[in-house]
N, C-alpha and C positions, 0 to 999 in steps of 0.2 A: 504494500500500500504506500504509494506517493501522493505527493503534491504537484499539483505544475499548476502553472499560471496558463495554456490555450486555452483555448474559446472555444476547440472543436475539437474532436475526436471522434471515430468509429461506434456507434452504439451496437455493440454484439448483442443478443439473445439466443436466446435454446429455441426451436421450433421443432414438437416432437412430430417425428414419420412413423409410420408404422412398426418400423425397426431399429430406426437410429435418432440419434439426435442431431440435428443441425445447424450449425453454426449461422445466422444470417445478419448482415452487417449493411445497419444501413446509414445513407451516404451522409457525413456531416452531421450528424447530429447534434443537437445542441448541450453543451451542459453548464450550469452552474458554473460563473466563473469563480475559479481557487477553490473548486469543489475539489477532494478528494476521487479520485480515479480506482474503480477497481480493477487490477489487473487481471485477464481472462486468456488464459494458454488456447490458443486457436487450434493449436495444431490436436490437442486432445483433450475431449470433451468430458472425459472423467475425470479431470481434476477440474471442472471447472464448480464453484462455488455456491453451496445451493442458497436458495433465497435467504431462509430464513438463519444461516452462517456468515450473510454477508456482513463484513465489518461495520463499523457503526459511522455513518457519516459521508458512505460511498455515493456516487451519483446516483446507482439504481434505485433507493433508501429517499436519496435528498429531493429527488424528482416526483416520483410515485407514494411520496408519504409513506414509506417505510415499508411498503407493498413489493417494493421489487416488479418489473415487469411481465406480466401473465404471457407464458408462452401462448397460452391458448389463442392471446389475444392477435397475435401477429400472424402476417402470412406475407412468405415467399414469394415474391414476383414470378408469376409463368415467365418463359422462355419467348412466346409469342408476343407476351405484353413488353419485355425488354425489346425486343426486336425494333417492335413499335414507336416506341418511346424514342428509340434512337433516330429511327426513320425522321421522326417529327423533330425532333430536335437538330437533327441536320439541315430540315431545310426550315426552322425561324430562326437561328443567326444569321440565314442570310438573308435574310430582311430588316435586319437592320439599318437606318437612317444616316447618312454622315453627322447628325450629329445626337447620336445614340439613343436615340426613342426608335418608335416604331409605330405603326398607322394601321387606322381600321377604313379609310376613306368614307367618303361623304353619304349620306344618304339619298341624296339626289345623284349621283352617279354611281351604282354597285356595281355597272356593268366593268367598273377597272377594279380589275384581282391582282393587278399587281403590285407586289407591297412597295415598291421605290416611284411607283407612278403618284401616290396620294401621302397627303400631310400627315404626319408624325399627332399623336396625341396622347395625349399622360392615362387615360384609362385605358388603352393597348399597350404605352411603354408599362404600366405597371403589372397587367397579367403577365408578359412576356418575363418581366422581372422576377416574380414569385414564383413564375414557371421554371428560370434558370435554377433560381435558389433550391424548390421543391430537388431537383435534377441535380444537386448535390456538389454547388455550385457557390462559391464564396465573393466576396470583395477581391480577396488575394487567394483564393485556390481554388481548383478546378479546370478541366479544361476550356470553361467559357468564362472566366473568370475577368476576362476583361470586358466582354459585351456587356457581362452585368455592371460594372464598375462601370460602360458608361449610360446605362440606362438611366442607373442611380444618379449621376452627374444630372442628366437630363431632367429627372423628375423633380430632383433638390433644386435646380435653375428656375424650374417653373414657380414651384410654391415661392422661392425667395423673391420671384420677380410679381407676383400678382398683388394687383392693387389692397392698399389697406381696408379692411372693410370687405372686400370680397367676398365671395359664398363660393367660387371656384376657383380654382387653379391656372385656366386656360378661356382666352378670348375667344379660341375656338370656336364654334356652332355647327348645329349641323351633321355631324359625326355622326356614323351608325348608331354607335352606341348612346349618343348622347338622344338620340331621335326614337327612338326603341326604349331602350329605360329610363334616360330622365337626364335633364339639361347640365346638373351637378352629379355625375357619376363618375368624373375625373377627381372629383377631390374625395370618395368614396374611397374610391379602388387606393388611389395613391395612400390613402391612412392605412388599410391595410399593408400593403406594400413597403412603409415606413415599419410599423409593428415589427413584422415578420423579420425585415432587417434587424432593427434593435433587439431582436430577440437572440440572434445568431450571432452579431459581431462582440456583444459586451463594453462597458462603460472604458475601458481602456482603449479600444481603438478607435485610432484620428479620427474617423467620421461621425463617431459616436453622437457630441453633442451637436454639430450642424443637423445631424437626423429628426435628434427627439425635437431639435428648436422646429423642424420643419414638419414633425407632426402633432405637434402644438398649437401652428399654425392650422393644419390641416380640420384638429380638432373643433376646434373656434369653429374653422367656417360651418361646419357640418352642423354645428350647435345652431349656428347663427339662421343656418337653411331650416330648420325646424318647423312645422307647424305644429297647431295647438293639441292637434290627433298626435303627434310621434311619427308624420312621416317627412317626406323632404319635398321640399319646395320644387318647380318645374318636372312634375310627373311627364315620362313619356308614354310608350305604346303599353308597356309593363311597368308601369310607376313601381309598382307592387315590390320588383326586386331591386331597384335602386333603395327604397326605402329599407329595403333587408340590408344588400351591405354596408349601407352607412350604420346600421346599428348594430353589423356584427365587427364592422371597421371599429367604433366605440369601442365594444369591449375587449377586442383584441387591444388597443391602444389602451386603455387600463390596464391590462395587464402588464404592460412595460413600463407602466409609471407615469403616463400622461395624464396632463387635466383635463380628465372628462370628468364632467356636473353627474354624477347619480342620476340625480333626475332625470335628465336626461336621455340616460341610457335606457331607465327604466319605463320612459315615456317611447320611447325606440322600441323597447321590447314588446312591450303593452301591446302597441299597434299592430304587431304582428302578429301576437297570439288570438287577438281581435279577428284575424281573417280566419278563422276556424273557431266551429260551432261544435264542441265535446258534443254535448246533448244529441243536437240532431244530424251531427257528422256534416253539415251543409256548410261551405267555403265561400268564403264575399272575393268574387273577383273583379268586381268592378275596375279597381287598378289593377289588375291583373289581363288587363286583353280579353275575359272572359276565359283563362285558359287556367284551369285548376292547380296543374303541375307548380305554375310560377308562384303560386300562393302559399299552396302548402309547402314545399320544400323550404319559405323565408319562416312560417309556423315553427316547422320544425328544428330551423339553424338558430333562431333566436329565443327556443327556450329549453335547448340544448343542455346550457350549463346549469341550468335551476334543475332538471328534471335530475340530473347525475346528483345534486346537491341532495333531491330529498330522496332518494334512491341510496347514496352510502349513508347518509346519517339514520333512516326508519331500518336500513341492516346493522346497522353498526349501535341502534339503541334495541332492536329482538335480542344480540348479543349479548348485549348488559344489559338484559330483562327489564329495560325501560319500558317496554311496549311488549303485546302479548305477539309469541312467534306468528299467531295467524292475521295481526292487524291487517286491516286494509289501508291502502294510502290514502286518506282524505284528511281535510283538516283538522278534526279530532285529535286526529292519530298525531299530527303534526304538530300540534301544539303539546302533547308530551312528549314529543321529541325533544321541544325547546323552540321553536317558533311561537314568537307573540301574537295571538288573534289575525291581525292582518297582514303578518307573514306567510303564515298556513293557510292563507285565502289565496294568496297570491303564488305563494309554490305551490299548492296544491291543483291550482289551474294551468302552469304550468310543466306539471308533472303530465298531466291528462295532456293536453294539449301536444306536448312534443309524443307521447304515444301513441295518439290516435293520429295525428299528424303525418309520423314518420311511414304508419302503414300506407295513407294513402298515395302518401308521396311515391310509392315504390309498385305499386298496381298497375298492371301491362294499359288499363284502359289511360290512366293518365299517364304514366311515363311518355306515349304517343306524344302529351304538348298540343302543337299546332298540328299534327298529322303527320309531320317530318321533322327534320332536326335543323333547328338553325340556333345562333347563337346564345337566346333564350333559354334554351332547353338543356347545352351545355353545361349553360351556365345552373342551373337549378340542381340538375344532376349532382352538381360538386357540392352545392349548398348540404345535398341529403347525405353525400356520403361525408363530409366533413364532421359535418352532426353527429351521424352515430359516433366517430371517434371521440370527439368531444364528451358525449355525452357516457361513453365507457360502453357503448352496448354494441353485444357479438353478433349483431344483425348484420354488422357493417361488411361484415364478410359474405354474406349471401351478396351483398349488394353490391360489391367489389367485384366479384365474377361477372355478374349477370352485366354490370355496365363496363365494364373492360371488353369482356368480349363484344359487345355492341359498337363500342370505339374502334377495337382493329379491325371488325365488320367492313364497316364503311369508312376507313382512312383512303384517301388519294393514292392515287398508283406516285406521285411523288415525294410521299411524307407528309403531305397537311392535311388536315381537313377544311372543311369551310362549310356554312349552313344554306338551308336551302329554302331559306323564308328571311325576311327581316335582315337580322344579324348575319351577315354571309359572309363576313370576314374571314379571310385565310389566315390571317395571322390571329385574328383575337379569338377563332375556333382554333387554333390549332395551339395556342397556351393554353387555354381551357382545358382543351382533352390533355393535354401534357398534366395539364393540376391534378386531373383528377385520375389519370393510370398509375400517378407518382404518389398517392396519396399518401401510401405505405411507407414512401422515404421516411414522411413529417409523422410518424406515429405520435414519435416523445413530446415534439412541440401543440401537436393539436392537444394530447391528452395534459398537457400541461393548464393550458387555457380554459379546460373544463375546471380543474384543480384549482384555481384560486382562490376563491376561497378557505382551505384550508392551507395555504401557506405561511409561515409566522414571518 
């Protein structure tokens, strides 16, 4: 057992086979800086160290609350899905911009698919971005490791240069994406995209505080876009999911220590949970294009983290017979957990909501969407499988096959995809589908973000 001062290292786990055990190692992982490392002999996997022997203070312990990581939870990348991945990742670097963004082009003209023919914008350089990093891919390492470095220029250039006051990041207009979900989806995407950074690089390196200052900024506008519902200002064609990642941008940007208002986030979540009816299973799609998929899957992403909360805490109180083994989860129950009255109102709606939510999200009738897949539907896709990781549930794995194999289905004979309604972007589908084949990279950081709450 050492110390080191990186940022990064190889996250090993045990994944059991039928016969053996297997090592699997995924790319970059994040851990705790000055966190104590446990050493893990690769080469043979009966000395490696069972959970509950692990030393006291190791990252497995510091990350997962003492839990150690569940092999069961994890899954090996198919061979077809690597294939893919790579496919697609060969041809978005070469879409990028001289000067290092990347473009979803106009709305008024789709008929140009080719990424150097249209303008660059901060909600395509930043999927792209996420997408490198997801792909195991740093500031300083990996082998795209400079396209990302200059995304990141790109995206820090825009927040630093937009007007005081602003609600966006970019003068832009017009944008597929801005035209389909919603006029401020650049300052969305890019808070996530800031997070996700801050999350991997740590308070020591150079870029560190130009980031948080610039998702700080991000912050604000997003608050500032606000309506008095919890959703965001300039609804497009799917208001519905712009309004979701801004409010899962929020809480990822809390988790790394930005000022985001509670309220706020909470008025963000609210809304969401709003567009699904526990009771009569009935979804408000009004901002939603009429298309159910977009609705439920933002249900499902933004009450993710409350549902895992009352989820280990009503197990973790059957265990210390606070509550009887057969309780049901409703707010009774919740309030002898330790929820105040209108806590257990509130996670308690919660809980139901990402449940029933998650099922419908994942139902062959609505996975369809618009009837085909365009960047919409993509995008909702990643929202359902982020979710279950977040929210600690083994579902995620049914849902991991079924829409992986659906992605290298219909990948281009050249490596990208592109959608075939609305969003047709080749490049902002084809970081999409990269986000979400990769999922498994980012196991440690998604289930980290469910966790916060319980970190001291």
């Amino acid at each position: 057992m050492t110390m080191r001062k990186s940022l990064f290292l190889p996250l090993i786990v045990l994944v059991a086979t039928s016969s053996t055990l297997v090592l699997v190692s995924f790319r970059q992982a994040h851990a705790p800086t000055d966190a104590p490392i446990c050493h893990v002999p690769a080469a043979d996997p009966s000395l490696i160290t069972a959970q509950n022997d692990l030393p006291a203070g190791c990252v497995f312990k510091t990350v997962y609350e003492g839990e150690g990581l569940d092999p069961a939870f994890v899954l090996a990348t198919p061979e077809n899905v690597v294939r893919s991945e790579q496919r697609g990742l060969d041809w978005l670097v070469k879409a990028q911009a001289q000067n290092g963004g990347f473009g979803c082009g106009s709305h008024a003209r789709q008929d140009i698919i080719d990424p150097h023919a249209v303008s660059t914008d901060p909600a395509t350089t930043a999927m792209v971005g996420m997408a490198l990093m997801r792909m195991g891919n740093t500031l300083d390492k990996g082998e795209h490791a400079a396209q990302l470095k200059r995304a990141t220029e790109y995206l820090l250039g825009q927040v630093e240069t937009a007007p005081k006051g602003a609600i966006n990041i970019t003068q832009l207009t017009g944008t597929q994406i801005q035209s389909k979900l919603g006029a401020n989806i650049d300052v969305a995407l890019t808070t996530q995209f800031l997070s996700n950074l801050l999350a991997k690089i740590g308070e020591q390196h150079g870029t560190y505080l130009r980031a948080k200052r610039a998702l700080n900024t991000c912050v604000g506008m997003i608050q500032r876009s606000q309506n008095a519902d919890g959703s965001v200002q300039g609804d497009g064609w799917a208001g519905v999911l712009q309004s979701s990642f801004a409010a899962s941008a929020l809480e990822s940007a809390k988790n790394v220590g930005a000022d985001v208002d509670e309220q706020a986030l909470d008025l963000a979540r609210d809304h969401q949970k709003a567009n699904f009816d526990v009771n009569t299973g009935s979804v408000v799609t009004e901002r939603a294009a009429g298309i159910t998929l977009y609705a439920v899957s933002g249900s499902t992403r933004n009450s993710a983290v409350q549902a895992r909360e009352v989820t280990e805490r009503v197990e973790l109180a059957k265990k210390e017979g606070k509550v009887a083994m057969d309780a049901p989860v409703d707010s009774e129950t919740l309030q002898e957990v330790g929820f105040s009255p209108a806590e257990a109102e509130k996670m308690n709606t919660a809980y139901h909501v990402y449940n029933a939510a998650k099922t419908q999200a994942q139902l062959d009738n609505v996975v369809s969407g618009f009837g085909n897949n365009g960047g919409e539907e993509f995008l909702s896709f990643l929202q359902t499988g982020e979710s279950l990781v977040i929210a600690k549930d083994n579902s995620w794995k049914n849902w991991y096959g079924q829409t992986t194999k659906r992605l290298v289905d219909i990948q281009n004979q050249d490596g990208s995809w592109n959608g075939h309604h609305c969003i047709t972007s080749p490049v902002f589908c084809t970081a999409t589908s990269l986000l979400i084949l990769s999922v498994n990279n980012d196991i440690e950081h998604l289930l980290a973000q469910g966790a916060v709450k319980y970190r001291n």
